[in-house]
N, C-alpha and C positions, 0 to 999 in steps of 0.2 A: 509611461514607462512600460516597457515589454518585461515578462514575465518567463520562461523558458521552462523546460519540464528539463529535470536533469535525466536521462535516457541514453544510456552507452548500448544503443539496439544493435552496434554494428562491429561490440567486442565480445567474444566467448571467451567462457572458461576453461580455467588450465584443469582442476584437482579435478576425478573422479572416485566418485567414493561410495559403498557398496551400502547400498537400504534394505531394511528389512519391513517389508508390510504384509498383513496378513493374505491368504491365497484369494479370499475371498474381493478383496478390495483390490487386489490386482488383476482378477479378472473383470473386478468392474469399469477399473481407471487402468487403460492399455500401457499408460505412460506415469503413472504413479511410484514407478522402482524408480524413477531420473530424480522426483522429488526429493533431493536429501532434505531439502528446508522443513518439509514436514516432519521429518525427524529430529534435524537439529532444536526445530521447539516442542517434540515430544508432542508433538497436535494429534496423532492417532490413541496415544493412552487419554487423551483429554476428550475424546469423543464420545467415550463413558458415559461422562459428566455432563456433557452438552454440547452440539452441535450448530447453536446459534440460530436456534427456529427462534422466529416472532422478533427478528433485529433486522433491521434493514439497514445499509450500510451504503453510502453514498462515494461514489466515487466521481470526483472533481477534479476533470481531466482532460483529454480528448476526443472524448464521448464511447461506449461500446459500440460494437460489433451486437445488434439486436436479436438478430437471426441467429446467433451460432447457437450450438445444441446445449452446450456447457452451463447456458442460461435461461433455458428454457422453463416455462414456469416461474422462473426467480425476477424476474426485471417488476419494476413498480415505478407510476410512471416518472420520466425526466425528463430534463430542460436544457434548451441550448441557450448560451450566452455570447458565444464569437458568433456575433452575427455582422461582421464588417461597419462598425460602426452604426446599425441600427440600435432601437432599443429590445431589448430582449427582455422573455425568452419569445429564441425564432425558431424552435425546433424541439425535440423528444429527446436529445442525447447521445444521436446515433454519430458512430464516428465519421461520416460521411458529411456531418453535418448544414449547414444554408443550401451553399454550392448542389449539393448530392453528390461531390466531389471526395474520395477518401486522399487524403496525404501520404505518403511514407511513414511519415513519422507520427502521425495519427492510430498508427497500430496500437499507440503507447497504453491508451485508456482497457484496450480487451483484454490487455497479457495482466493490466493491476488490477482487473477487475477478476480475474481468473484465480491468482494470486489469491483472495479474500475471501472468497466464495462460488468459483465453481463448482456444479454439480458434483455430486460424489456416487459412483456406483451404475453409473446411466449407462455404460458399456464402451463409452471415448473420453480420450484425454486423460484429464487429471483431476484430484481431487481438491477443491480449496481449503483455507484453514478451518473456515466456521461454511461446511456442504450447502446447510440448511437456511443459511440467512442470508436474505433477499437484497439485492441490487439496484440501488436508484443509479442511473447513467446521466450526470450532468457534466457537457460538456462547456468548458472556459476556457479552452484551447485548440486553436486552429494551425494548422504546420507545424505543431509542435507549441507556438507559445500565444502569450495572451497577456492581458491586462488585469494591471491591482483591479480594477474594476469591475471587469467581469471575472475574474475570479473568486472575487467578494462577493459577487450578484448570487454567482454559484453558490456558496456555502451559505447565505442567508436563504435561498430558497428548499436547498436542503432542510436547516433547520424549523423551515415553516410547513415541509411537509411529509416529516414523520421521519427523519432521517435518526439512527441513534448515532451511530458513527461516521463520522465525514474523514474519508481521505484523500490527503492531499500530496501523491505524489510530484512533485514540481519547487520549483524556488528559484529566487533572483538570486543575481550573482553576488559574491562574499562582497562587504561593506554595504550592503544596500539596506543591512539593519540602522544603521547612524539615521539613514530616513527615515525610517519607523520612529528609532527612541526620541527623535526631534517632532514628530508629529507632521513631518513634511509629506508622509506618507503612508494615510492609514484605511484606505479600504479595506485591505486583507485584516487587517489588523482589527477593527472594528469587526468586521462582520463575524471573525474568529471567537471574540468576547463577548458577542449576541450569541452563537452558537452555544458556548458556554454556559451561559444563562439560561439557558432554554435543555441544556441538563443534558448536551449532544458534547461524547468523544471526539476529538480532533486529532487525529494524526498526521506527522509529517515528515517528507523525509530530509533529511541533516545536509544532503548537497554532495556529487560527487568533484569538486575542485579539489579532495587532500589538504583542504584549510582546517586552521584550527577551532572555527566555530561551525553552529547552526549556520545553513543559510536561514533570511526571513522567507514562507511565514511558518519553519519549526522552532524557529527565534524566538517569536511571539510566546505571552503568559501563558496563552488557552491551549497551546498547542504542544505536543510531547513527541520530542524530536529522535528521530530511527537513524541512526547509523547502522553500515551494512559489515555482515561478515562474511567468509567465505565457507569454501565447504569444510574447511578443516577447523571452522570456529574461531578464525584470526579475523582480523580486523580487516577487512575488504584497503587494497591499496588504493582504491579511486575516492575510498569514504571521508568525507569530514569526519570531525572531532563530534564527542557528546556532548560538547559545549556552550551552554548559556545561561544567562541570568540567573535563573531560578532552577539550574542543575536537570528539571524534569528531562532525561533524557535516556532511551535504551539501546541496544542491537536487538538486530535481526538478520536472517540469511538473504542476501543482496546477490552473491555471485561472484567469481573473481576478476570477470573482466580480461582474461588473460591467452586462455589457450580455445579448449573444446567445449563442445555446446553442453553436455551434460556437467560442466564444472559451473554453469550460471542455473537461472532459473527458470523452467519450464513452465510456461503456463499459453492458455489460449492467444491467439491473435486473430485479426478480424477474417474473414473466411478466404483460403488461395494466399495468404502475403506472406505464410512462413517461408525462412529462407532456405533456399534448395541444400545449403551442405547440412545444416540440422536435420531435413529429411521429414518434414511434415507442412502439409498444405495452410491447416490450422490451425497450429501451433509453434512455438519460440522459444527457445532459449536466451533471455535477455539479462545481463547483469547494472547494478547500481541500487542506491537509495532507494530508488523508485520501486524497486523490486522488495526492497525492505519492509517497506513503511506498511504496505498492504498485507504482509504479514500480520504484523500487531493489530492493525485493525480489525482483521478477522477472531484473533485471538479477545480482542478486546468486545466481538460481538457474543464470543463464545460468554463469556463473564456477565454482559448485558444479561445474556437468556436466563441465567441465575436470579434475575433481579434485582443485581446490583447497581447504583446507578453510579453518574460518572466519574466523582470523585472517587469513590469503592474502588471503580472498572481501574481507575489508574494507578492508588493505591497497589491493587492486586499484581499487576503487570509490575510495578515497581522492586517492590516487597521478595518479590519470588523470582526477580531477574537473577541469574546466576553468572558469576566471572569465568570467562574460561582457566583452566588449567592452576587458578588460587583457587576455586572453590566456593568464592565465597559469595552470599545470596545478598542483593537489596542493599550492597556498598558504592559507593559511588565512584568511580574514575575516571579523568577526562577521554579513555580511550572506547571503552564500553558504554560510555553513561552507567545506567547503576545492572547492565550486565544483560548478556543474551535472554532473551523473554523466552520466557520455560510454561506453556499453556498447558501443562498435565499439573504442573506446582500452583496453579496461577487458579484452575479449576478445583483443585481442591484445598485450598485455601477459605481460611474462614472469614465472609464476607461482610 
């Protein structure tokens, strides 16, 4: 069964909305004013508190972009698993992966990985949530999609080597859970619940189809599923529901999908493939889940560096999620999950 990375690379955002960051961080990150997401989770007052040194945070995807400057220093090493039906791993994680071949849609792994922990301050681009916390690049997806199996390979090798956050922006299509809770289909599922055990954050994101659940694997127990919001803190129209099982579910800034590039999410792409009306060689504007999920992750490496560990990390992200426009922290609703993840409430929270 193929596996799909939800990725609306080829819709921009409607809203534009005016950020404030200090002068000093904008002369560091050229394109850090475009970043509303950093704002909407109050990530710059959180940086106070911590930055997210000493997490490394695995992204399980289409592999990065190795070379770009935004990860320089930050990469530790990673593993390819689409390796066209060999056994894997057949490669380091680069999105270019087996072949040496990059995809179109292969962009997808640089823009989430940029998303989570891009450099901060290095004098391009933009800054990620958690600057300081390092980057494991494991690629499980080839043109964009991939197998329960190598995607599992991915997150079990993650967990075996040093990963504290695994994210997983991607998901099968709505109903593909009934095969999970039947058992008819459990690699992701399994390796998700080793991860867990092994005391590693799994994030994921909810699915852009506008369904009323989780896609799997943010379905899954281990996993805490991202719905997307927009720049004005509504509920992103492409985003599923916060919906599953066991309710673990938040928002996070995804993009609107709608009009202009600065109304989605800015972050790297692999070097030359941003697209010409955004106006940077490498860099993106991309909206959906996908853009979500990598949020919290970082947020949740930021909480890591504290030394909380992962029941704490989720805990904390839970706890201190806020509703828009109620107000109200750490309640539960099927539109929010239990609310926009607030990393300045989340950092100084008592752990």
């Amino acid at each position: 069964m193929r596996m799909r990375t939800l990725v609306t690379a080829s819709l921009v955002g409607l809203s534009l909305v005016a950020t404030q960051a200090s002068a000093g961080a904008a002369a560091g990150d050229p394109l850090i004013d475009k970043q509303w997401g950093l704002q909407q989770l109050h990530a710059p007052e959180a940086w106070a508190g911590s930055t997210g040194a000493g997490q490394t945070i695995a992204v399980v995807d289409t592999g990065v972009d190795l070379g770009h400057p935004e990860f320089s220093g930050k990469l530790v090493p990673g593993a390819t698993f689409s390796c066209g039906g060999a056994p894997g791993p057949c490669g380091n994680g680069d999105w270019t992966g087996a072949d040496g071949v990059g995809q179109e849609s292969d962009v997808h792994g640089t823009h989430v990985a940029g998303i989570a922990a891009a450099a901060a301050g290095n004098g391009v681009g933009i800054a990620g949530v958690a600057p300081d916390a390092k980057i494991m690049p494991i690629k499980a997806l080839e043109n964009g999609s991939g197998t329960f199996e190598e995607i599992g390979a991915g997150v079990r090798y993650a967990a075996d080597h040093g990963a504290n956050v695994i994210n997983l922006s991607l998901g099968a299509q709505p109903g593909i859970q009934v095969l999970t809770l039947l058992g008819l289909q459990a690699a992701t599922k399994e390796a998700i619940a080793y991860a867990r055990e092994k005391g590693v954050v799994v994030v994921a994101s909810a699915g852009n189809e506008t369904a009323p659940l989780c896609d799997t694997p943010s379905w899954e127990v281990g996993a805490l599923c991202v719905a997307a919001t927009d720049a004005n803190e509504m509920h992103a129209v492409y985003s599923n529901l916060g919906v599953k099982l066991n309710l673990r579910a938040v928002s996070a800034p995804g993009g609107s999908s709608l009009g202009e590039c600065d109304g989605d999410v800015w972050s790297s792409v692999p070097r030359g493939t941003g697209k010409p009306e955004c106006g940077q060689a490498d860099y993106d504007a991309l909206a959906g889940t996908s853009m979500a999920a990598p949020q919290v992750a970082g947020v949740a490496a930021l909480l890591g560096a504290q030394g909380r560990d992962a029941a704490g990390i989720e805990d904390a992200l839970i706890s201190t999620a806020r509703t828009p426009i109620a107000g109200l922290r750490g309640v539960y609703n099927p539109v929010y999950g239990y609310g926009v993840v607030d990393a300045a409430a989340a950092v100084a929270s008592q752990g």
